[in-house]
C-alpha positions as CSV (number, residue, x, y, z in Angstrom):
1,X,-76.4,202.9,-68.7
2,X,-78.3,204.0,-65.2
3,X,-78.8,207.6,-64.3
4,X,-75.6,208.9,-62.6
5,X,-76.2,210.3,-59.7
6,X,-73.4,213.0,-58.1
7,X,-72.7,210.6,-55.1
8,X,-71.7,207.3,-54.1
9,X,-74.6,205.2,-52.7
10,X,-74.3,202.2,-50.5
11,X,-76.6,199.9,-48.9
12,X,-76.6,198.5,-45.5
13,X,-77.7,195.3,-44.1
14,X,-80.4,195.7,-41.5
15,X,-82.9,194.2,-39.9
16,X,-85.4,195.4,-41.3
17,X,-87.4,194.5,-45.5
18,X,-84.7,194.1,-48.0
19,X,-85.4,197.3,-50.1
20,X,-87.2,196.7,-53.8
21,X,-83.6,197.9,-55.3
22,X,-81.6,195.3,-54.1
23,X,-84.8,192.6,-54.8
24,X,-85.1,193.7,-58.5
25,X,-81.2,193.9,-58.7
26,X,-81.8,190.3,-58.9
27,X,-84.9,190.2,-60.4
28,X,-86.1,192.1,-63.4
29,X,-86.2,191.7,-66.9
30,X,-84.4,194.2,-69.5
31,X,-86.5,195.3,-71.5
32,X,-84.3,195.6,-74.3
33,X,-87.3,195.5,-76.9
34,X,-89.0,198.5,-75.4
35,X,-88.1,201.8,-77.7
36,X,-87.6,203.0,-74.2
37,X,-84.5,201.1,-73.9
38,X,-83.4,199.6,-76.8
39,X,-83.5,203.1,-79.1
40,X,-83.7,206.2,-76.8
41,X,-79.9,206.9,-76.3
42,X,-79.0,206.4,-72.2
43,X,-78.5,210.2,-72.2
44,X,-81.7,211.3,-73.6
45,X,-83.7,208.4,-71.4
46,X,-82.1,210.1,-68.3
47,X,-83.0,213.6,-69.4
48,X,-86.5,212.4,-69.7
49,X,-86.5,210.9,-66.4
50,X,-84.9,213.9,-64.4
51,X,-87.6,216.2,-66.2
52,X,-90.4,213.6,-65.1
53,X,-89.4,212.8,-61.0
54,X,-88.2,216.8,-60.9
55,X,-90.7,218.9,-58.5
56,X,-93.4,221.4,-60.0
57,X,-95.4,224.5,-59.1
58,X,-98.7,222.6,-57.5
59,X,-101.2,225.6,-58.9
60,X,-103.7,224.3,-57.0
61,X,-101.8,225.1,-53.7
62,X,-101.0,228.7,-53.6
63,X,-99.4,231.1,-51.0
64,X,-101.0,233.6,-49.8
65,X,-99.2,236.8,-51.3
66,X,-98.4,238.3,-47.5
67,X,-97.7,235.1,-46.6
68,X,-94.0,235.4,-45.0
69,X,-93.4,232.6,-47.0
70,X,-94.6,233.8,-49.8
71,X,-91.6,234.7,-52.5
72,X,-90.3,234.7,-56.0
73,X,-89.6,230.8,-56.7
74,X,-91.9,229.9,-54.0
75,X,-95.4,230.7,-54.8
76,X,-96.5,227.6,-54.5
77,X,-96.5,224.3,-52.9
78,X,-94.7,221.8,-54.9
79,X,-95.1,218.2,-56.1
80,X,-93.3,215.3,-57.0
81,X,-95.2,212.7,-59.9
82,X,-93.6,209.7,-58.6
83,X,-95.8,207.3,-60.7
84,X,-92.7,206.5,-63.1
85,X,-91.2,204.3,-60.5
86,X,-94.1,201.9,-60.8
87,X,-94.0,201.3,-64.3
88,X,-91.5,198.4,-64.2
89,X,-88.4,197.4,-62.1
90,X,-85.8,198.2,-65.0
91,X,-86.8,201.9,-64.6
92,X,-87.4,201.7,-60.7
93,X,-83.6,200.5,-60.7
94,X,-82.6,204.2,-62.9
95,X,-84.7,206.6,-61.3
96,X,-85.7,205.5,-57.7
97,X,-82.9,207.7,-56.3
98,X,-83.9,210.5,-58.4
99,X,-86.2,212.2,-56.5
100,X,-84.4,212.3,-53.7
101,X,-80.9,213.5,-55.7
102,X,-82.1,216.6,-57.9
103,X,-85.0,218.2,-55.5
104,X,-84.1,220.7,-53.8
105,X,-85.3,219.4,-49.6
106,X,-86.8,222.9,-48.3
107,X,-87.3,223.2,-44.4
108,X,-89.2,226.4,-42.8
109,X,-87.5,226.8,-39.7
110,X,-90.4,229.2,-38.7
111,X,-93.1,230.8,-40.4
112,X,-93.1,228.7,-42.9
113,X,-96.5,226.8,-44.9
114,X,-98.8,224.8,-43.4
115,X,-97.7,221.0,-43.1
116,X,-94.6,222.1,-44.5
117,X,-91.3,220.1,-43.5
118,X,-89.7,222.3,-40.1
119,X,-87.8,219.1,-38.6
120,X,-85.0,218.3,-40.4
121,X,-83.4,215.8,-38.0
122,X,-87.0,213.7,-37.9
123,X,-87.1,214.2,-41.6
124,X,-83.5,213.0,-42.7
125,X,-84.0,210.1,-39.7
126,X,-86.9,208.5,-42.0
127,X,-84.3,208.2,-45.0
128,X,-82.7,205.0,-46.1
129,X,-79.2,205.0,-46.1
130,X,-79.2,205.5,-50.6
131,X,-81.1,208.1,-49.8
132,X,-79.2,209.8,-47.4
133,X,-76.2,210.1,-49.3
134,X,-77.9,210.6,-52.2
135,X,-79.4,213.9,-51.1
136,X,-77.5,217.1,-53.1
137,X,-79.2,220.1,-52.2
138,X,-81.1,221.4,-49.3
139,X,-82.6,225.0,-48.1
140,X,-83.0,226.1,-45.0
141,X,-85.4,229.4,-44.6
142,X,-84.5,230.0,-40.9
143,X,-85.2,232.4,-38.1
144,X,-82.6,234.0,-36.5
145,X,-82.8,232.3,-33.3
146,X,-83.3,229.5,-35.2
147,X,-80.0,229.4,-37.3
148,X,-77.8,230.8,-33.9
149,X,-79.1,228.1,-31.8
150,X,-80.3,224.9,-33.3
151,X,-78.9,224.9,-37.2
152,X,-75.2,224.1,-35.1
153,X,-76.4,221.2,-33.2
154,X,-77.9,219.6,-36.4
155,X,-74.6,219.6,-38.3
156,X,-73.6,217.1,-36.0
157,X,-76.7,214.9,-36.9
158,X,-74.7,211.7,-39.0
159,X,-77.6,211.2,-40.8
160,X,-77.8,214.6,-42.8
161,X,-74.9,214.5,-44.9
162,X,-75.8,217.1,-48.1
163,X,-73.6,217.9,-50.9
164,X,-74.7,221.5,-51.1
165,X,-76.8,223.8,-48.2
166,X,-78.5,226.9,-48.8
167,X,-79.4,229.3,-46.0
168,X,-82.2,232.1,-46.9
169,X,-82.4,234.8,-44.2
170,X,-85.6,237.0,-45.1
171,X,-86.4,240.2,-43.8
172,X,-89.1,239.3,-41.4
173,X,-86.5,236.5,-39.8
174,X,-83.6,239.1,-38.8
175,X,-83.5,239.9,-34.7
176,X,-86.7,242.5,-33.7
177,X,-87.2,243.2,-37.1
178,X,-90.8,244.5,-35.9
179,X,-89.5,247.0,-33.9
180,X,-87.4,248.0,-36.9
181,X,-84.2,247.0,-34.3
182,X,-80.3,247.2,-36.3
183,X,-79.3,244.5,-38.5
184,X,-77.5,241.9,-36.9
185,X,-75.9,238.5,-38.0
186,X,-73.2,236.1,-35.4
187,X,-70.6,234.2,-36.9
188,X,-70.7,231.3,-34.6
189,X,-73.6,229.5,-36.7
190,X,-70.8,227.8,-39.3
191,X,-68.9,226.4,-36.6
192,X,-69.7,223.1,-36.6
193,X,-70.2,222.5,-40.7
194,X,-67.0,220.9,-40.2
195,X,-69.3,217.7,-38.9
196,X,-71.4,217.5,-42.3
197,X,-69.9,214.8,-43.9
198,X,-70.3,215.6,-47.7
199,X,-70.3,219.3,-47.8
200,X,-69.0,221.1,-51.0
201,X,-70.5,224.3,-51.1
202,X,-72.7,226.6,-48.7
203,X,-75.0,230.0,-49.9
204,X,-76.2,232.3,-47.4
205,X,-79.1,234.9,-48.6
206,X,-79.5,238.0,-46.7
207,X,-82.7,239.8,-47.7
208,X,-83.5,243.1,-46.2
209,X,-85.7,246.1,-47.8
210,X,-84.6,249.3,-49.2
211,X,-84.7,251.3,-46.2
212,X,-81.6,248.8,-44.4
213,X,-79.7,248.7,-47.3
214,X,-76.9,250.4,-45.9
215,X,-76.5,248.2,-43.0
216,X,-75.4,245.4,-45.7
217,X,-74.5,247.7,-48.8
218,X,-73.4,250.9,-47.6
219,X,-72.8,254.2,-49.6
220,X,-69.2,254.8,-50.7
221,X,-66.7,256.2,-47.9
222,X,-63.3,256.1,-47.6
223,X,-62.5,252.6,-45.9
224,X,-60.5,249.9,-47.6
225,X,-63.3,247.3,-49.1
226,X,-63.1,243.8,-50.1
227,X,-65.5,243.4,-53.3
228,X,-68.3,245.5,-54.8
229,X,-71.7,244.5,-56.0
230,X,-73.8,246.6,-58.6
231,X,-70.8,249.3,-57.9
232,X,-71.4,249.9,-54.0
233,X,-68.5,248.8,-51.9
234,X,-69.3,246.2,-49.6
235,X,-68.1,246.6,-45.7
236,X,-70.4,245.7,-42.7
237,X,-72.8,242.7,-42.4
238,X,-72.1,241.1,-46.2
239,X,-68.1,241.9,-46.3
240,X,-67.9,240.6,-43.1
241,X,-69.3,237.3,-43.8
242,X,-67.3,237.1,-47.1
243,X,-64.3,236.9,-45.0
244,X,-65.3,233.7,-42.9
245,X,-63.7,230.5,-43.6
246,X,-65.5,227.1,-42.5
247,X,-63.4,223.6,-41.1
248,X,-64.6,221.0,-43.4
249,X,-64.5,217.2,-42.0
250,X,-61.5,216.3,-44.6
251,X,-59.3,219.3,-43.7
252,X,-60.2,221.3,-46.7
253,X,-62.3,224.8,-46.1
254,X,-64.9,226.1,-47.2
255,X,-64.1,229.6,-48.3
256,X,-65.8,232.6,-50.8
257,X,-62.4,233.1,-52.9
258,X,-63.2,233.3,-56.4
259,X,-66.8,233.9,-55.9
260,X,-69.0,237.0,-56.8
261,X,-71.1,238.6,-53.6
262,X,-74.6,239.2,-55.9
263,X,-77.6,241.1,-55.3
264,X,-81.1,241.1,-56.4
265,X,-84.2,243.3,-56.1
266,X,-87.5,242.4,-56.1
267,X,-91.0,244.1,-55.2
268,X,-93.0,242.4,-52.5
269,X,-95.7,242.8,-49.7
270,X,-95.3,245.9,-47.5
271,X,-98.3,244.0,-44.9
272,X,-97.8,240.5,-43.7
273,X,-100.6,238.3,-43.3
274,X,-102.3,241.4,-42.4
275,X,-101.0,242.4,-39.1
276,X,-97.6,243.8,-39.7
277,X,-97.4,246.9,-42.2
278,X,-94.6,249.2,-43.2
279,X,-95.4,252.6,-43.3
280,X,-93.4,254.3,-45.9
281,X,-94.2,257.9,-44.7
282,X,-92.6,256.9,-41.3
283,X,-89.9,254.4,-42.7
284,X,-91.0,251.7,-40.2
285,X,-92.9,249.0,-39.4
286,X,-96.4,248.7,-37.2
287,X,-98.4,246.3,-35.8
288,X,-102.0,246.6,-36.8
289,X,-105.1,244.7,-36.7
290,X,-106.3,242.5,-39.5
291,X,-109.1,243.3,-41.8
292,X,-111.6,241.1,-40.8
293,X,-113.2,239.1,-43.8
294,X,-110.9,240.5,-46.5
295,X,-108.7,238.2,-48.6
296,X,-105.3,237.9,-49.4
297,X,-106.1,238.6,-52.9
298,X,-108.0,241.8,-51.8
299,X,-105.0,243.3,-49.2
300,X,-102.9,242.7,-52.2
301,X,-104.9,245.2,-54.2
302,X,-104.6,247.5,-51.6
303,X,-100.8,247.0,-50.6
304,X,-98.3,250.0,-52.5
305,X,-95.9,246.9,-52.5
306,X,-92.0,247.1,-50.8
307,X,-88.7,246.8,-52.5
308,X,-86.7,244.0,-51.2
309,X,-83.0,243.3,-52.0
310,X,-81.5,240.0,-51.8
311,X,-77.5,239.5,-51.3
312,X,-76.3,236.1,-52.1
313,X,-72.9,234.9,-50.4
314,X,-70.8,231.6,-51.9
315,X,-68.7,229.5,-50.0
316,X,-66.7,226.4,-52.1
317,X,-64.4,223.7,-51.1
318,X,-61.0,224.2,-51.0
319,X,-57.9,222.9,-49.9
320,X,-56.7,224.6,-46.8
């Protein structure tokens, strides 16, 4: 039994080298004798090989802690030990799509890690067909600008097909956020996740500090809600979102009903990269100059820290 993978895959002729999974289709031996395969129960070999092609922390590859990029779940660069696939061409044939099928594919539309991916139409254009339709989950950390102007126009792109996309807004991507300028999100950026093919479920993260809380979590007033999280009522930027319905391709919609708005706190820098710092005593932020010669790990002793909240919007498939 092969490692199931969540979606169909299909191969086209082209003119091009006949990929090694449809040559050792043909050609490979079953290694029936091996423990590998003749004892370990299909389940349990396929639970080894997703923990063995799944990405890992790369400690040798840290972020900077003001890094903008820098956040809980993403300290570090990651890697993929891809050295399985080489072992023989029984386990190539199980696990050469597995890679591409349970990593999360993480673009930084702006500000992100050096050499990090920031093209997904080049990156999804050097895919295989398999591979294509095999990819599940992808994240998008994404400016503003970013998300309102280009994220549209790359839902038509045929070759990014995903089962699942994650948006993360952080608080240093929001409009003017420098200048400490009103929260602001358009609605026009979903319109064209109708031309995804694929597409079963979207998350959007809004992250903000304490101070704009109330711009997406606002104190109890009299005004007719929709949900609650953590027992504030939710109107402006997060209620309004959670009442937006997406086209799908297939006529269904993609819609929050029956889905929890959450929230999350964590503590994080209050300087980035050492020329933007919030000044609590003045409830804003400033543009200073960096200290010259003084490590991350240094401005990190030195940094009081911020309180960040995260609120996480679900949308799921459903008929229309």
């Amino acid at each position: 039994m092969s490692l199931i993978v969540s979606r169909n895959t299909r191969i086209k002729k082209l003119n091009t080298k006949t990929p090694l999974s449809v040559k050792f289709a043909k050609q490979h031996h079953d290694q029936t004798d091996s423990p590998l395969f003749g004892l370990i129960p299909a389940e349990m070999r396929n639970e080894i090989f997703l923990l063995a092609l799944s990405s890992y922390d790369d400690k040798s590859r840290p972020y900077p802690y003001d890094a903008y990029h820098s956040r809980p779940g993403y300290r570090y660069s990651q890697r993929i030990d891809t050295n399985l696939l080489a072992t023989c061409r029984r386990i190539y044939l199980e696990t050469y799509l597995v890679p591409v099928a349970v990593n999360e594919h993480v673009f930084w539309c702006y500000r992100g890690p050096t050499n990090s991916e920031d093209d997904p139409k080049a990156y999804f254009g050097r895919l295989t067909e398999e591979q294509k339709d095999a990819v599940t989950n992808v994240h998008f950390f994404t400016e503003m600008f970013w998300l309102e102007g280009s994220f549209p126009n790359l839902c038509a792109v045929k070759w990014m097909r995903p089962r699942s996309i994650k948006l993360t807004i952080r608080h240093s991507n929001w409009w003017f956020w420098g200048n400490n300028a009103k929260l602001r999100l358009e609605e026009g950026w979903g319109r064209m996740l109708k031309k995804l093919m694929g597409l079963e479920e979207l998350e959007l993260k809004l992250e903000i500090i304490e101070r704009d809380k109330d711009q997406v979590l606002p104190k109890p007033r009299f005004v007719i809600v929709v949900t609650c999280v953590n027992g504030l009522q939710m109107d402006a930027i997060a209620a309004r979102m959670a009442e937006l319905q997406f086209d799908l391709h297939d006529g269904r919609i993609l819609s929050t009903a029956g889905t929890n708005i959450r929230s999350h706190r964590w503590v994080g820098p209050s300087i980035f990269e050492g020329s933007r710092r919030y000044l609590a005593e003045r409830n804003h932020w400033e543009t200073i100059l960096p200290i010259e010669g003084l490590p991350s790990e240094a401005q990190q002793t030195q940094d009081p820290g911020l309180v960040y909240c995260v609120v996480t919007l679900k949308w799921q498939a459903i008929a229309a």
